[in-house]
CHARMM-style PDB file with segment names, atoms N, HN, CA, C and O in Angstrom:
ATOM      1  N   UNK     1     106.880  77.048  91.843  1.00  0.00      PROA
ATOM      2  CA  UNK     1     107.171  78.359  91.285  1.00  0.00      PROA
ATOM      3  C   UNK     1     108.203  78.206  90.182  1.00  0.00      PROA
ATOM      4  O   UNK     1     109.327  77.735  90.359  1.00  0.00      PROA
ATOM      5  N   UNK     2     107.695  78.670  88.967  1.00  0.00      PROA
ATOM      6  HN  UNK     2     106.782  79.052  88.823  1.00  0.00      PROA
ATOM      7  CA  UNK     2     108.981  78.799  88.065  1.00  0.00      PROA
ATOM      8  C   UNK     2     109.761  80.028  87.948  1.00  0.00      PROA
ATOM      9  O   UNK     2     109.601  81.209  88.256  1.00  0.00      PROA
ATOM     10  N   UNK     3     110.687  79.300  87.376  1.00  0.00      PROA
ATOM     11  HN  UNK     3     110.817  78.340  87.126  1.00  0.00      PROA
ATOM     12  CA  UNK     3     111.695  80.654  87.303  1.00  0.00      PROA
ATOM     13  C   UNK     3     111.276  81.450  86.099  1.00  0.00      PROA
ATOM     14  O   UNK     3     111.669  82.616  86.135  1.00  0.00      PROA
ATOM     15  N   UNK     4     110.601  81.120  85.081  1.00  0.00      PROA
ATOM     16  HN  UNK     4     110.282  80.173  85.052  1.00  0.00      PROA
ATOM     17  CA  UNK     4     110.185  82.474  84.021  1.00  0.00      PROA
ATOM     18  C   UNK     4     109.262  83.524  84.906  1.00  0.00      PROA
ATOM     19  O   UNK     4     109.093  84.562  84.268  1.00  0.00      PROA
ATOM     20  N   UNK     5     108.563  83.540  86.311  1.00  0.00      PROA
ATOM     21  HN  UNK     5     108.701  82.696  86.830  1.00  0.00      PROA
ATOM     22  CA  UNK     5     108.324  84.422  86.825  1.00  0.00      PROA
ATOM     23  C   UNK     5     109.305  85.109  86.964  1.00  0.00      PROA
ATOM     24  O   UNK     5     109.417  86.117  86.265  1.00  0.00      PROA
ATOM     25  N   UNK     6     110.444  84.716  88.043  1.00  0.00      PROA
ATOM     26  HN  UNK     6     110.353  83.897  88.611  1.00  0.00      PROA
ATOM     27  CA  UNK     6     111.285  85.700  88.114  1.00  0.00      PROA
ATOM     28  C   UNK     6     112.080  86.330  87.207  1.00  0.00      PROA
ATOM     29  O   UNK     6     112.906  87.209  87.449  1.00  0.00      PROA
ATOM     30  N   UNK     7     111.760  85.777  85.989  1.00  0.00      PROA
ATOM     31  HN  UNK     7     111.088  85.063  85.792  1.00  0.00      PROA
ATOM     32  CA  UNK     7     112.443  86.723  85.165  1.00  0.00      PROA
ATOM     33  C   UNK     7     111.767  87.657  84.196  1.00  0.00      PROA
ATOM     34  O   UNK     7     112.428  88.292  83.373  1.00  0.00      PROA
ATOM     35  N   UNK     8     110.299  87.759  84.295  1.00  0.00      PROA
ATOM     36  HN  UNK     8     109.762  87.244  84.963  1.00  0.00      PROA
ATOM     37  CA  UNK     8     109.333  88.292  83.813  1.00  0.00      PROA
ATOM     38  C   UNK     8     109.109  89.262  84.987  1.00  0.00      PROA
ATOM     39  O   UNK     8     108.769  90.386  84.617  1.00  0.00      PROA
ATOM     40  N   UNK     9     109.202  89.115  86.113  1.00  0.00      PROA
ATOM     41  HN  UNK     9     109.478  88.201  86.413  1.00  0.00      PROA
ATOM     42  CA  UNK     9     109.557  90.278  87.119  1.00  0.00      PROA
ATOM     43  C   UNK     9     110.685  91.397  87.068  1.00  0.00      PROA
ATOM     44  O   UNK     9     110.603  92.575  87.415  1.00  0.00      PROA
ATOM     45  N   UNK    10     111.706  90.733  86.564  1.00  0.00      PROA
ATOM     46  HN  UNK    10     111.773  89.776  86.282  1.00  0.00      PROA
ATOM     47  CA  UNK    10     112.828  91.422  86.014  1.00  0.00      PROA
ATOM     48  C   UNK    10     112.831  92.091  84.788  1.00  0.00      PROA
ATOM     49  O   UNK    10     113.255  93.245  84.711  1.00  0.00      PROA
ATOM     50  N   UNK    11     112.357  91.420  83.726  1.00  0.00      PROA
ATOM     51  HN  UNK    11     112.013  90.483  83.789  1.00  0.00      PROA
ATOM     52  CA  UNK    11     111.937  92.431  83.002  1.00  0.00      PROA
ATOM     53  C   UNK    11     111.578  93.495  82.916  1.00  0.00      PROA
ATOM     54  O   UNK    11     112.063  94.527  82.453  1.00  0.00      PROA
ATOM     55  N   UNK    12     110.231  93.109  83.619  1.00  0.00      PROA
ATOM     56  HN  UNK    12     109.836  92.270  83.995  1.00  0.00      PROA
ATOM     57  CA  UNK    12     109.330  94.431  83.591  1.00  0.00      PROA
ATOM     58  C   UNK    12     110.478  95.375  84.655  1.00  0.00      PROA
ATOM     59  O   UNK    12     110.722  96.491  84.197  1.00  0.00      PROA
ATOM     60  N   UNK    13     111.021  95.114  85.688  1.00  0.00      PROA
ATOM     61  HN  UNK    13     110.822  94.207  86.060  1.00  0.00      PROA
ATOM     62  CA  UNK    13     111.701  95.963  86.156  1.00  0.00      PROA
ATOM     63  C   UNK    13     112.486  96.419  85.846  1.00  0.00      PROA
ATOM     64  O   UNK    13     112.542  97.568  86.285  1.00  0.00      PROA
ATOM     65  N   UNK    14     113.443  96.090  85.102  1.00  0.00      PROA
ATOM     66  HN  UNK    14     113.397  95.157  84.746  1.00  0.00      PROA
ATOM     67  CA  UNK    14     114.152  97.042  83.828  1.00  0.00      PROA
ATOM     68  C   UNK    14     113.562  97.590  83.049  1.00  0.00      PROA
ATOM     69  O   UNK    14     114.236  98.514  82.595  1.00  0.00      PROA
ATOM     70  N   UNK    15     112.650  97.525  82.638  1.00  0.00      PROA
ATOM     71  HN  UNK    15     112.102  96.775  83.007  1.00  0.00      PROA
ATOM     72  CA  UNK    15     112.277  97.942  81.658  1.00  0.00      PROA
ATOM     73  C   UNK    15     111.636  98.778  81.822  1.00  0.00      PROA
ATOM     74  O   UNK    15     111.581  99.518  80.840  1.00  0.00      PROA
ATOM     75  N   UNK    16     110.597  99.319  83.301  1.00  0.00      PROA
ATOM     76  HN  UNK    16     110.642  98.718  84.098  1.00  0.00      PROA
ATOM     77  CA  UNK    16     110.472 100.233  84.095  1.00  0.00      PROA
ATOM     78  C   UNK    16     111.716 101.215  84.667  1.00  0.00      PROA
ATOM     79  O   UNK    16     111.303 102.245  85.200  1.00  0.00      PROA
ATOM     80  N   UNK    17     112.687 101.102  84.646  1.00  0.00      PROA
ATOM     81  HN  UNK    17     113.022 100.265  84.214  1.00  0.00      PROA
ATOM     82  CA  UNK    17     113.618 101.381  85.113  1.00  0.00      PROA
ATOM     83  C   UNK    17     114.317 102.512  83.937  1.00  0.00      PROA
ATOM     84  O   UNK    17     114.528 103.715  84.092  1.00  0.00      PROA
ATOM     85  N   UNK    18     114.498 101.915  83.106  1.00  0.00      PROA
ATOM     86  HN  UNK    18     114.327 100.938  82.980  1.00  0.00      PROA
ATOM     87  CA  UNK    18     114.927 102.519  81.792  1.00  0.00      PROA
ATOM     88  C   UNK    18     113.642 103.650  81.241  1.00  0.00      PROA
ATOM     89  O   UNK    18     113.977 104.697  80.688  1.00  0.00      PROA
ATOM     90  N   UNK    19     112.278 103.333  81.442  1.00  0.00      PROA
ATOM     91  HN  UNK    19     112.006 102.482  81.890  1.00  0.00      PROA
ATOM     92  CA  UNK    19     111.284 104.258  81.195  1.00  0.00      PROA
ATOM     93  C   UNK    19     111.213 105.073  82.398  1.00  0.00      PROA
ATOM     94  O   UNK    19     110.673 106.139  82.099  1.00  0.00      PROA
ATOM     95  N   UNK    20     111.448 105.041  83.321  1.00  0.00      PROA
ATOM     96  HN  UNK    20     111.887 104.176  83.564  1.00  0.00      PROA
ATOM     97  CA  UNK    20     111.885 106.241  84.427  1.00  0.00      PROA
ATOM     98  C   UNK    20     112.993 107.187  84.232  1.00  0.00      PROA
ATOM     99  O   UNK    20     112.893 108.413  84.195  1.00  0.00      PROA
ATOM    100  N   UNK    21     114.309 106.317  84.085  1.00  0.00      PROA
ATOM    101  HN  UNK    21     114.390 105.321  84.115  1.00  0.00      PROA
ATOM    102  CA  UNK    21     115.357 107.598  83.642  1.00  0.00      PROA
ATOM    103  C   UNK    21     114.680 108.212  82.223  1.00  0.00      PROA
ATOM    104  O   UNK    21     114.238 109.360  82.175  1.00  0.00      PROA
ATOM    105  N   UNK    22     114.668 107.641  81.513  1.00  0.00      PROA
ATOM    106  HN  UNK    22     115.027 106.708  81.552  1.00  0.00      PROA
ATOM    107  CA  UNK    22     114.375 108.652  79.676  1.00  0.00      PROA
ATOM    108  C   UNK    22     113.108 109.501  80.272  1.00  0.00      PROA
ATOM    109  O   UNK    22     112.869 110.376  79.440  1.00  0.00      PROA
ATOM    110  N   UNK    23     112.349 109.583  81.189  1.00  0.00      PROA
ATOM    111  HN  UNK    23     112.543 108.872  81.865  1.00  0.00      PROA
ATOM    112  CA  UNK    23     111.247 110.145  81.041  1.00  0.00      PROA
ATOM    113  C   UNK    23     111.722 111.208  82.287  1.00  0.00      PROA
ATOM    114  O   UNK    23     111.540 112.397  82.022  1.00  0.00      PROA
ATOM    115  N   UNK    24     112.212 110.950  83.393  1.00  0.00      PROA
ATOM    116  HN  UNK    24     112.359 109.985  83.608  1.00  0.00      PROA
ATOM    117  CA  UNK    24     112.864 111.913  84.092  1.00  0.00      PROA
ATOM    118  C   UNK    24     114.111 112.639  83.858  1.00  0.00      PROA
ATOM    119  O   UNK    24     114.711 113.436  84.579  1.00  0.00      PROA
ATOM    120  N   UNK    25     114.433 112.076  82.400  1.00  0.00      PROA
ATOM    121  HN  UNK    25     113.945 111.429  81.815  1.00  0.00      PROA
ATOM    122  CA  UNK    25     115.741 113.169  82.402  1.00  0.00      PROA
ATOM    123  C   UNK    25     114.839 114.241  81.015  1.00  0.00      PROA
ATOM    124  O   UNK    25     115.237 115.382  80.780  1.00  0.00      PROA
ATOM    125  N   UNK    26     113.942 113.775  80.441  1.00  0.00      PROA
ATOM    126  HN  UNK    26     113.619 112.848  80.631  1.00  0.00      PROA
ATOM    127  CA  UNK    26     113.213 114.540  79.457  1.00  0.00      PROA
ATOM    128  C   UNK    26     112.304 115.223  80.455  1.00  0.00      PROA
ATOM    129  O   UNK    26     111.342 115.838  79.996  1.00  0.00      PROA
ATOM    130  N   UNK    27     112.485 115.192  81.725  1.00  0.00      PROA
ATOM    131  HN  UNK    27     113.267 114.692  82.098  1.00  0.00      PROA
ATOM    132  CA  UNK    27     111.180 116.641  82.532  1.00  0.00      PROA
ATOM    133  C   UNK    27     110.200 116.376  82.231  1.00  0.00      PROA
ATOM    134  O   UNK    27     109.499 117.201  81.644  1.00  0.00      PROA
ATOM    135  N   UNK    28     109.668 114.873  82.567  1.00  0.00      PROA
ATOM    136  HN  UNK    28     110.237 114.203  83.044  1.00  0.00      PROA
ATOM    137  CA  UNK    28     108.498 114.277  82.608  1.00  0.00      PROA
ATOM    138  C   UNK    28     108.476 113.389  84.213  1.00  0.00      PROA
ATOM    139  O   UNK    28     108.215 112.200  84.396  1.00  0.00      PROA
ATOM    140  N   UNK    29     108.780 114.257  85.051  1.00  0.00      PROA
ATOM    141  HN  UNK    29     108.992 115.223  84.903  1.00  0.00      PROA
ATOM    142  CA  UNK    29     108.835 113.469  86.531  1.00  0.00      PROA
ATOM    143  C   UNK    29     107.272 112.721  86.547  1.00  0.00      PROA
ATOM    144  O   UNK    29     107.218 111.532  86.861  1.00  0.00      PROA
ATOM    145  N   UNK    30     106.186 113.360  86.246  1.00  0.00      PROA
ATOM    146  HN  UNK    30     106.230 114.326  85.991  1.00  0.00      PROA
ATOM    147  CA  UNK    30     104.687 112.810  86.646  1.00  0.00      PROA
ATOM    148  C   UNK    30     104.465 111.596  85.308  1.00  0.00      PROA
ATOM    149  O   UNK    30     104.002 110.473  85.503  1.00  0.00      PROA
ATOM    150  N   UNK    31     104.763 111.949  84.405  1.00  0.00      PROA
ATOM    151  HN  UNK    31     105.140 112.862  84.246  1.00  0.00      PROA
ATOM    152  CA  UNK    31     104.629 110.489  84.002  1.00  0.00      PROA
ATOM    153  C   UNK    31     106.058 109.382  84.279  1.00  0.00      PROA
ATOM    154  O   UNK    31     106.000 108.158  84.397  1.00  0.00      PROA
ATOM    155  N   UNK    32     106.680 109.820  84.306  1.00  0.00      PROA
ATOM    156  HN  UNK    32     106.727 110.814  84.210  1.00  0.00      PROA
ATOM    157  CA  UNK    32     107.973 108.300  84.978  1.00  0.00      PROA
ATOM    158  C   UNK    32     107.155 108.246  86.458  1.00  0.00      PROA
ATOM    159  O   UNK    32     106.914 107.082  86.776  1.00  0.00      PROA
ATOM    160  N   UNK    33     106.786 109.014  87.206  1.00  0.00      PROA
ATOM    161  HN  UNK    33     106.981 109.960  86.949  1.00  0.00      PROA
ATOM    162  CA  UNK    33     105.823 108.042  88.267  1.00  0.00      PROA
ATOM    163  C   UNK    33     105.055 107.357  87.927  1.00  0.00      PROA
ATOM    164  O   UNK    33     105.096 106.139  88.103  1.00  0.00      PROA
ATOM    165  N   UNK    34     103.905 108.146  87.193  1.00  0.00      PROA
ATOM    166  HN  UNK    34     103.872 109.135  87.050  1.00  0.00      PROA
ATOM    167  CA  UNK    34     102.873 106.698  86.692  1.00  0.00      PROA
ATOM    168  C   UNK    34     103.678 105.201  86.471  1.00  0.00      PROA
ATOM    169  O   UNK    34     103.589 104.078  86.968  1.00  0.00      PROA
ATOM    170  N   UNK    35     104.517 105.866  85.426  1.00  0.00      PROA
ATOM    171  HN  UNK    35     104.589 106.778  85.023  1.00  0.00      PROA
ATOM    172  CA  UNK    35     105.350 104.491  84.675  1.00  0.00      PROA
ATOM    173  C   UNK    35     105.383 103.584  86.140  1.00  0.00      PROA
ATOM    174  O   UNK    35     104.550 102.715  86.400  1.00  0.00      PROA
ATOM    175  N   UNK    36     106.500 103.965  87.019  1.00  0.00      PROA
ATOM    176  HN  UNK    36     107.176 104.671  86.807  1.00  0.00      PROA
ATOM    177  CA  UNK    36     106.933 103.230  87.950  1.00  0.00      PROA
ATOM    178  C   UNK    36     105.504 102.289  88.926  1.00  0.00      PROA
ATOM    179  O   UNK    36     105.379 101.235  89.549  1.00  0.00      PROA
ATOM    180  N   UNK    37     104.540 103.651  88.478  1.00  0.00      PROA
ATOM    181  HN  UNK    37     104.641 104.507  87.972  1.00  0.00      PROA
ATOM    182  CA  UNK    37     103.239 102.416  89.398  1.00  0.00      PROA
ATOM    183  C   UNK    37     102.769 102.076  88.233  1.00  0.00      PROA
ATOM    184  O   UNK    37     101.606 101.682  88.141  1.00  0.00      PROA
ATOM    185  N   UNK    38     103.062 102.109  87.844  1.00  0.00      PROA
ATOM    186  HN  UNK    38     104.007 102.428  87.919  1.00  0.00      PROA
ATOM    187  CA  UNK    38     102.278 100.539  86.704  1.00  0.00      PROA
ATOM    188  C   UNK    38     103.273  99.077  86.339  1.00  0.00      PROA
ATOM    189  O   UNK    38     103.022  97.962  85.881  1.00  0.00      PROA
ATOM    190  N   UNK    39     104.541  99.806  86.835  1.00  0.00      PROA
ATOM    191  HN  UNK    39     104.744 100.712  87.207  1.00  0.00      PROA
ATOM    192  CA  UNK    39     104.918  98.097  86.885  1.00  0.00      PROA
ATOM    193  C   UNK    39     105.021  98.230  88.103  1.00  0.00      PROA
ATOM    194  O   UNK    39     105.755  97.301  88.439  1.00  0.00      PROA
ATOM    195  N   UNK    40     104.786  98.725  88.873  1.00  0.00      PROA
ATOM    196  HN  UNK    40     104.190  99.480  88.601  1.00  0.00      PROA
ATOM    197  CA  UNK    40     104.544  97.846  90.066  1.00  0.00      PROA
ATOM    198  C   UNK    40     102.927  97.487  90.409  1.00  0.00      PROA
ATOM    199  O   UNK    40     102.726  96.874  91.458  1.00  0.00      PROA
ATOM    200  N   UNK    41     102.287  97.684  89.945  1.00  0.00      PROA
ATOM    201  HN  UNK    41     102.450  98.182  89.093  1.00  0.00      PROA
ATOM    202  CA  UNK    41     100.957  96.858  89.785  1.00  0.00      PROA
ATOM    203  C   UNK    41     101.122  95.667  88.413  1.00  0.00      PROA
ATOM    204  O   UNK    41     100.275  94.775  88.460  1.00  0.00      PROA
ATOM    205  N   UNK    42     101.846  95.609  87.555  1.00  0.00      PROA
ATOM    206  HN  UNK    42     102.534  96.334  87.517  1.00  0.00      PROA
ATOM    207  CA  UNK    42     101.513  94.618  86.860  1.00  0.00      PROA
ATOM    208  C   UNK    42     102.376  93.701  88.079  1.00  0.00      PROA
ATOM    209  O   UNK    42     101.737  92.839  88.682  1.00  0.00      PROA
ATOM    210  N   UNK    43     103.694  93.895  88.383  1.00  0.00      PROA
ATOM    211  HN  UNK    43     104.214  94.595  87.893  1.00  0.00      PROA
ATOM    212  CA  UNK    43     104.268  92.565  88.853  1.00  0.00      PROA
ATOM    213  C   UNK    43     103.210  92.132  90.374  1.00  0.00      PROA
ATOM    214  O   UNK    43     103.208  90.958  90.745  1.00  0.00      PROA
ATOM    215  N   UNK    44     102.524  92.995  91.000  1.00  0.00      PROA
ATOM    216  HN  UNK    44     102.526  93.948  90.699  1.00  0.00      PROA
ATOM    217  CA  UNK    44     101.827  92.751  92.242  1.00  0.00      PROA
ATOM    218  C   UNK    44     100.739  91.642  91.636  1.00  0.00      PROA
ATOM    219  O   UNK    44     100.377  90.607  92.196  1.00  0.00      PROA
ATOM    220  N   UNK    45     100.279  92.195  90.209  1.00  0.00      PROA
ATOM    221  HN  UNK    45     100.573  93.035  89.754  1.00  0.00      PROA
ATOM    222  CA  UNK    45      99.118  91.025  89.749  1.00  0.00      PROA
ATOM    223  C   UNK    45      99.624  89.835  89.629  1.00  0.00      PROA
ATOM    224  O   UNK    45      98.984  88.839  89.966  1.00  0.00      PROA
ATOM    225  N   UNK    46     100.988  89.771  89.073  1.00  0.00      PROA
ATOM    226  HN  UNK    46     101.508  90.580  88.799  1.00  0.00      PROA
ATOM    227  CA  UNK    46     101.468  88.510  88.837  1.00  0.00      PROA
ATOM    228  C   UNK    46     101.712  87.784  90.092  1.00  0.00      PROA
ATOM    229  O   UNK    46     101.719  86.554  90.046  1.00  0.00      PROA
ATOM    230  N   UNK    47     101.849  88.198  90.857  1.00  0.00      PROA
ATOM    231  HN  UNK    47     101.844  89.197  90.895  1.00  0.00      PROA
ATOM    232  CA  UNK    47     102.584  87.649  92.325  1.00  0.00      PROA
ATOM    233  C   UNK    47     101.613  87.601  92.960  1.00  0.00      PROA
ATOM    234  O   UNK    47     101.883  86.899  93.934  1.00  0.00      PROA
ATOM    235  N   UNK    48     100.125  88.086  93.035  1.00  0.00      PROA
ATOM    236  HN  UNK    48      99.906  88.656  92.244  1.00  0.00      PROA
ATOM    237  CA  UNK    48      98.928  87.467  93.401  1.00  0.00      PROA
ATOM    238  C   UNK    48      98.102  86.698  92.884  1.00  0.00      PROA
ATOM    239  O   UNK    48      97.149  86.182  93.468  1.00  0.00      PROA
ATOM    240  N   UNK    49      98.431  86.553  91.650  1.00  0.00      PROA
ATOM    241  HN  UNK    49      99.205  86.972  91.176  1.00  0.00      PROA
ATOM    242  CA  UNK    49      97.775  85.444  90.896  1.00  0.00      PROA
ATOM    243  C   UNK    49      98.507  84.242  91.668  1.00  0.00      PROA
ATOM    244  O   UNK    49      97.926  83.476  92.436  1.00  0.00      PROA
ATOM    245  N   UNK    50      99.722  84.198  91.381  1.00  0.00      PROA
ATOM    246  HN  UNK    50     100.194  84.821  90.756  1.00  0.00      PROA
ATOM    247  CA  UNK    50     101.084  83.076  91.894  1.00  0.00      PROA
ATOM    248  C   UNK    50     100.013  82.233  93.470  1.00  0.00      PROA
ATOM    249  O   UNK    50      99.529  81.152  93.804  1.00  0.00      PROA
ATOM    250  N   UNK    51     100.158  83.651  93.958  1.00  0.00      PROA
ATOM    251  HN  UNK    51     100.551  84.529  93.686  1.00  0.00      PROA
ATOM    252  CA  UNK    51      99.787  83.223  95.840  1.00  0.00      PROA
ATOM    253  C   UNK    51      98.743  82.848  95.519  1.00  0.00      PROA
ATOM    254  O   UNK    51      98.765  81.637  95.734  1.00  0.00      PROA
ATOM    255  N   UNK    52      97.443  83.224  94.976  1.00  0.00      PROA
ATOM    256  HN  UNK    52      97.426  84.209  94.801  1.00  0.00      PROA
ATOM    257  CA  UNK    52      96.250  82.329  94.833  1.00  0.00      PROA
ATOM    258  C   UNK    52      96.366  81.107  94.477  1.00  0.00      PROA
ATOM    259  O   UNK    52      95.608  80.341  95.073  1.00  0.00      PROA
ATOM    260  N   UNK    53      97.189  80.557  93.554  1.00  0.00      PROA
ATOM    261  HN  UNK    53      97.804  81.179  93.070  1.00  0.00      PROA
ATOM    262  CA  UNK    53      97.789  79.201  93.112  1.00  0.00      PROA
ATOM    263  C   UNK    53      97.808  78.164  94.266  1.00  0.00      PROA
ATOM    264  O   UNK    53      97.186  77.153  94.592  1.00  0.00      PROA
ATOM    265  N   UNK    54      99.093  79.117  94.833  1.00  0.00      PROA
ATOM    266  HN  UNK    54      99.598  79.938  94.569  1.00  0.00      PROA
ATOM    267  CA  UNK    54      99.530  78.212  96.244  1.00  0.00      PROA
ATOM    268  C   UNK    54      98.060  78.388  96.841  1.00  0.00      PROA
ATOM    269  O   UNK    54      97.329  77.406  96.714  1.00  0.00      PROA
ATOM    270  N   UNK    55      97.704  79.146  97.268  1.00  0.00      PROA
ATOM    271  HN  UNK    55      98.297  79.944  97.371  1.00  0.00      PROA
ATOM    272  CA  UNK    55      96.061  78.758  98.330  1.00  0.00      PROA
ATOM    273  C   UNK    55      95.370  77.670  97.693  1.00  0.00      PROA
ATOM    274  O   UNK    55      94.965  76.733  98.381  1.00  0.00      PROA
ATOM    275  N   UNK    56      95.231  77.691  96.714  1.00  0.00      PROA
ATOM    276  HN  UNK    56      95.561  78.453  96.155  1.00  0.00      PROA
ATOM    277  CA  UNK    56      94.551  76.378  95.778  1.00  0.00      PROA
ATOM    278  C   UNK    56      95.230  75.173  95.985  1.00  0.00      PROA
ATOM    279  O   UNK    56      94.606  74.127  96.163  1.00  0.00      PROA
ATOM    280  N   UNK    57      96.501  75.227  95.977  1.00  0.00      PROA
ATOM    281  HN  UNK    57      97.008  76.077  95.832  1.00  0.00      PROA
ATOM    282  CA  UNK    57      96.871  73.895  96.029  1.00  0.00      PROA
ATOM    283  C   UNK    57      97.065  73.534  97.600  1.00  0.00      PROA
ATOM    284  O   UNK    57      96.940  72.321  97.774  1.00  0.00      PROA
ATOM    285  N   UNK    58      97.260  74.053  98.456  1.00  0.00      PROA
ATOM    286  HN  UNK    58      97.362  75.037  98.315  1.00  0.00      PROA
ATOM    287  CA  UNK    58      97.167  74.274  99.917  1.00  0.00      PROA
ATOM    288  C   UNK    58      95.807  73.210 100.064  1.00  0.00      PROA
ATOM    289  O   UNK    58      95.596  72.074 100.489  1.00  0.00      PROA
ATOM    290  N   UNK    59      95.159  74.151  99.535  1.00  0.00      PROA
ATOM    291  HN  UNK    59      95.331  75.074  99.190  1.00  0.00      PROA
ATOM    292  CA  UNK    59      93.405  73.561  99.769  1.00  0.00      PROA
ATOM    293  C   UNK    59      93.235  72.014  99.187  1.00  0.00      PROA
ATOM    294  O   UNK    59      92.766  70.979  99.660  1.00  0.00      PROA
ATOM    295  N   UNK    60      93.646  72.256  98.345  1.00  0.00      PROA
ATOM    296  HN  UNK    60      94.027  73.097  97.961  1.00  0.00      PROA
ATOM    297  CA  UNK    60      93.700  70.701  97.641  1.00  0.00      PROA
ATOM    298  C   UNK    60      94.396  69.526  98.099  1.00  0.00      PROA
ATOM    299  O   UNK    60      93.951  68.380  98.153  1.00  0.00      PROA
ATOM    300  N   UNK    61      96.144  70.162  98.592  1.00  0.00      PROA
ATOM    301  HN  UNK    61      96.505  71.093  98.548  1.00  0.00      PROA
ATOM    302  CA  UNK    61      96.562  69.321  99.873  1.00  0.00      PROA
ATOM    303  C   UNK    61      96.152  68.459 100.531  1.00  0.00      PROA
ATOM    304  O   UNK    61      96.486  67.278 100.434  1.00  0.00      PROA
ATOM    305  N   UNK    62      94.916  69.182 101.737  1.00  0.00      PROA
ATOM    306  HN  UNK    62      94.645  70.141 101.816  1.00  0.00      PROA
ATOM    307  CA  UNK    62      94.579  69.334 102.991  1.00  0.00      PROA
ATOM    308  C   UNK    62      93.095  69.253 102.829  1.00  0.00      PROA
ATOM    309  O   UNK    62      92.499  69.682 103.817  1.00  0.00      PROA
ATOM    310  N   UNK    63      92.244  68.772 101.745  1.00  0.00      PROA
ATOM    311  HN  UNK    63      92.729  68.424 100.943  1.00  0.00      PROA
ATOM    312  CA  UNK    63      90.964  68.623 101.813  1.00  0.00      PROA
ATOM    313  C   UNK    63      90.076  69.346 101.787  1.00  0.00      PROA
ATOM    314  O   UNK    63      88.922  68.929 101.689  1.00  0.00      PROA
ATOM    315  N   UNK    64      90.422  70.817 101.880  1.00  0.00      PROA
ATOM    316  HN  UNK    64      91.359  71.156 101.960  1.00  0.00      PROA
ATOM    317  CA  UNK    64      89.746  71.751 102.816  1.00  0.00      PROA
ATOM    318  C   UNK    64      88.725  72.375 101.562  1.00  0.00      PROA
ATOM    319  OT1 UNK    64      87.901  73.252 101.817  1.00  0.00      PROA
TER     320      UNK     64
END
């Protein structure tokens, strides 16, 4: 695992973070939700791509 994941996780989570307050203090509560589920589906893609990795190399390990 590298560390530019975790900081490409962080990103996006600031950066989600900052598009939640500006959009909930402008009386846009329904889109700063969207916002908030969409980085949390981009970082879920990234972090299941990641775990498929490890299953691959698991497999490759172990013969299987």
């Amino acid at each position: 695992m590298d560390v530019d994941l975790i900081f490409k996780i962080a990103a996006v989570g600031i950066l989600v973070a900052v598009l939640n307050q500006v959009l909930s203090r402008a009386g846009r509560e329904e889109q700063a939700m969207m916002t908030t589920l969409a980085g949390l589906v981009v970082v879920l893609m990234m972090v299941v791509r990641e775990i498929a990795d490890l299953f691959d190399l698991v497999k490759t390990l172990f013969h299987l």
